[in-house]
Steps between C-alpha positions, in 0.01 A plus 500: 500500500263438756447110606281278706604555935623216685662420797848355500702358780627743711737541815355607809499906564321524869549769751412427936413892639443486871584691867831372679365138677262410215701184405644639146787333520369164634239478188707576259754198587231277523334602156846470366534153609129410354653684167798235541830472369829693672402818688710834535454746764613884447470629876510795603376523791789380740496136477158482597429245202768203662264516801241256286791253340261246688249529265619490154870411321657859344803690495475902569697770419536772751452845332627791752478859413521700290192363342527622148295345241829423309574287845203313434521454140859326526361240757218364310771448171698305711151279640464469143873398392466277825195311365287565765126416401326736748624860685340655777634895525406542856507829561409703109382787765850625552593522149265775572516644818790331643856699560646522134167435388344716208320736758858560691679503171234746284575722810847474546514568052261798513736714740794398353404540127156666481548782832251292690244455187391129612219539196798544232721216688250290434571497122813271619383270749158416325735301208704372864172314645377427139760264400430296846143478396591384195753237603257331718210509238722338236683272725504103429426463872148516699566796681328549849542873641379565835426877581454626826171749565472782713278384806203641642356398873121522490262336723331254430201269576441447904765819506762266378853718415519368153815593218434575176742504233419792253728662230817315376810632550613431125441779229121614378378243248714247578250232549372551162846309384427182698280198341381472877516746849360380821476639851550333785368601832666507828278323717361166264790542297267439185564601159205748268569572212504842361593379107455193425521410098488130589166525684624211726487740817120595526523411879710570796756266499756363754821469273660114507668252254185488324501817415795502290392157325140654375687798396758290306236289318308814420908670340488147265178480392594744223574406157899430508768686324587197319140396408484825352791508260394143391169653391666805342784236335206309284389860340876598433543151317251561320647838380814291411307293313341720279816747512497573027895581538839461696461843662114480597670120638747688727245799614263185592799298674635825723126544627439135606883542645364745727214274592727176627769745659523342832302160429777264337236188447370716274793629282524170306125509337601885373799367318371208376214751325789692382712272343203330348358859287843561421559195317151580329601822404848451362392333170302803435767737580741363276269474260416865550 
């Protein structure tokens, strides 16, 4: 059944592409501390993340090859388990092309298994990379990825040696899976966005704090989980209400059981409905 759109609260699913020197790693720590709350760092790129404990409280995890997505996936369960609020996975290139990576790994399968078919090897390390995508999309974390872009010197205005930071080094399409994706240059170190669904970044933008804060306000100005099953609790009362017998009574209980799963406060309103229609409805049952 098809039903009115809205937006509901959401966690943060932002990727930072950019050339080696473009600040990823810097902007990313400080939008996490804007975000707020504890702060988890999957690094992979040698430590290089501990270099800015200066500017923001968080606790990193030091990911060395092989960089298999499995690798990956394991780290941001225990962020989760840990009760982290934010996670920065700084670098999701070499889940790609790093050693171990999918690239290395659909080669290394293809000669082993498929006598150097890399096309058919990819029928096995597609689902690989695919569960990583969808463990950070479904995560209870805001997840910031930072990509790194293959650069390209051009010149520039005044003959100025200028790098640009062009293709991601993540798999095609992958910034369709992010709510935001913005590239920073090497020089300003300023973010533009190349999808932006919360049309917050229609200008260059220096990353800071306040970044993170906007984006955080814009995350909870959805309709919340909990305001929803309230308003979906009133129309399954109702159905208890009107429920003519004992087993159109339970049918209309399991389905507003569904609703409050999760949301205790609201439990007690859903038996109270119940009780109350089955005391209505046992005089006529037993006189049935």
């Amino acid at each position: 059944m098809f039903k009115k759109a809205e937006r509901k609260q959401a966690k943060l699913r932002l990727a930072l592409a950019g050339p080696s020197g473009s600040g990823k790693t810097f902007s990313a720590l400080l939008m996490a501390k804007g975000l707020g709350g504890r702060i988890a760092v999957i690094d992979t790129e040698q430590g290089s993340a501990s270099l800015y404990s200066d500017i923001a409280d968080f606790d990193v995890l030091e990911l060395q090859a092989p960089f298999a997505p499995e690798r990956y996936v394991d780290a941001i369960t225990a962020a989760e388990v840990a009760g982290y609020n934010v996670l920065i996975i700084d670098s999701y290139s070499h889940e790609w092309t790093g050693p171990g990576g999918c690239l290395e790994a659909n080669e290394t399968l293809a000669h082993q298994k498929f006598r150097g078919n890399t096309w058919a090897a990819w029928n096995e390390t597609t689902p690989r990379h695919r569960q990583l995508t969808n463990k950070i999309l479904t995560s209870s974390l805001h997840v910031i990825c930072t990509m790194r872009s293959k650069t390209e010197t051009v010149q520039g205005e005044g003959k100025k040696i200028v790098k640009l930071g062009m293709k991601s080094e993540q798999r095609d399409g992958t910034d369709y899976e992010f709510t935001v994706v913005l590239d920073l240059t090497h020089d300003s170190h300023t973010a533009l966005a190349s999808k932006d669904r919360t049309k917050l970044f229609d200008q260059p933008e220096l990353i800071s704090e306040e970044t993170g804060r906007r984006l955080l306000a814009w995350l909870n100005s959805g309709v919340s989980p909990e305001a929803r099953a309230k308003e979906l609790l009133v129309d399954a009362i109702a159905d208890i209400a009107r429920a003519p017998d004992m087993a159109a009574l339970e049918s209309a209980y399991n389905a507003g059981r569904v609703i409050v799963q999760g949301f205790d406060s609201l439990k007690p309103a859903l038996v109270t409905a119940k009780d109350k229609r089955k005391h209505e409805l046992t005089p006529q049952e037993q006189t049935a």
